[in-house]
N, C-alpha and C positions, 0 to 999 in steps of 0.2 A: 079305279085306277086314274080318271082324269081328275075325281078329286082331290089326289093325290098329287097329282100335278102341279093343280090350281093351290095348294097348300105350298106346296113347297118354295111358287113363286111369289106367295104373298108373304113367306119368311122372310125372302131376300128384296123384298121391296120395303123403300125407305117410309117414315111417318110424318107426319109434320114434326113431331119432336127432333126426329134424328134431322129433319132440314135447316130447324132453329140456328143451327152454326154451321151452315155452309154461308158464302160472303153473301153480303147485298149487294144490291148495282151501285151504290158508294163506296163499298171495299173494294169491285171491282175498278171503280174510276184510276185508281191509283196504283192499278198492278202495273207492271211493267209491259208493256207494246212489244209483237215481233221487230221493228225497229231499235225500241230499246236495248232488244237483246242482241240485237246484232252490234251494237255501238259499244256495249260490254264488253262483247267477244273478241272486236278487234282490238281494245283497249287491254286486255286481258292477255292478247296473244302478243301485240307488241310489250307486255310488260316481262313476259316469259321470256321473249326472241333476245329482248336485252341482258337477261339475268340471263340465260343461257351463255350469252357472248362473254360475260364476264365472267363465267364459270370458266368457259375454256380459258382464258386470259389468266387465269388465277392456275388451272393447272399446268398452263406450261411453265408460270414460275414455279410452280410447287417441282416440275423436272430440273428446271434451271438449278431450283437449290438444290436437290437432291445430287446432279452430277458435281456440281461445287463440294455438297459434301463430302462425295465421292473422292476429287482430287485430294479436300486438305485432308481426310483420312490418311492417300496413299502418301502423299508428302510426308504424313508425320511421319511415318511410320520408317521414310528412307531418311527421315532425321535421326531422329533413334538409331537408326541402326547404325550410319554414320558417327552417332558420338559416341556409342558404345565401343568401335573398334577404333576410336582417336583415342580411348580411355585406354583400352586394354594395349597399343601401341605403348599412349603414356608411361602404362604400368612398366612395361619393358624396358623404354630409355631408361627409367628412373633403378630398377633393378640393374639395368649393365652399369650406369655410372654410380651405382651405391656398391658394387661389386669392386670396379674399378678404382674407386676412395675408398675401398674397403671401411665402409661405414657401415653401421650394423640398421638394418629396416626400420623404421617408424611403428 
């Protein structure tokens, strides 16, 4: 049973092969420092905090246009409605005074 043990941890124990391609102390020269990363992070946070800002900026236009769109909708719509009953008006003057000249309709 303990040599079963001992088996099982020399499984998972690395070789000099498998260490070939872990870094040297010259790959390591050049990794990034806890310093480093902290100079990222805040560089990273203030790039978000801005792009953030400009995000809400962009959707209150995107509401700005959206109620704009809203009004010239309801506008059009009381134009229309408006020229369709000058029209149907029109229609009628035009009928009482072709009635009136007794002119036969177009």
């Amino acid at each position: 049973m303990v040599a079963e043990g001992f088996q099982s941890i020399e499984e998972r124990m690395a070789t000099k092969d498998d260490l070939k391609n872990f870094a040297t102390k010259d790959d390591l020269k050049n990794f990034a420092t806890k310093d480093d990363l902290k100079i990222l992070e805040k560089m990273m946070e203030d790039g978000f905090s801005s792009l953030r800002s400009e995000l809400s900026t962009i959707r209150k236009d995107l509401v700005r246009l959206e109620e704009k769109i809203d009004q010239l909708a309801k506008t059009e719509t009381e134009d229309v409605s408006a020229a369709y009953t000058d029209i149907a008006d029109l229609r009628k003057r035009v009928e009482k005074l072709e009635r009136q000249l007794q002119v036969q309709p177009a």
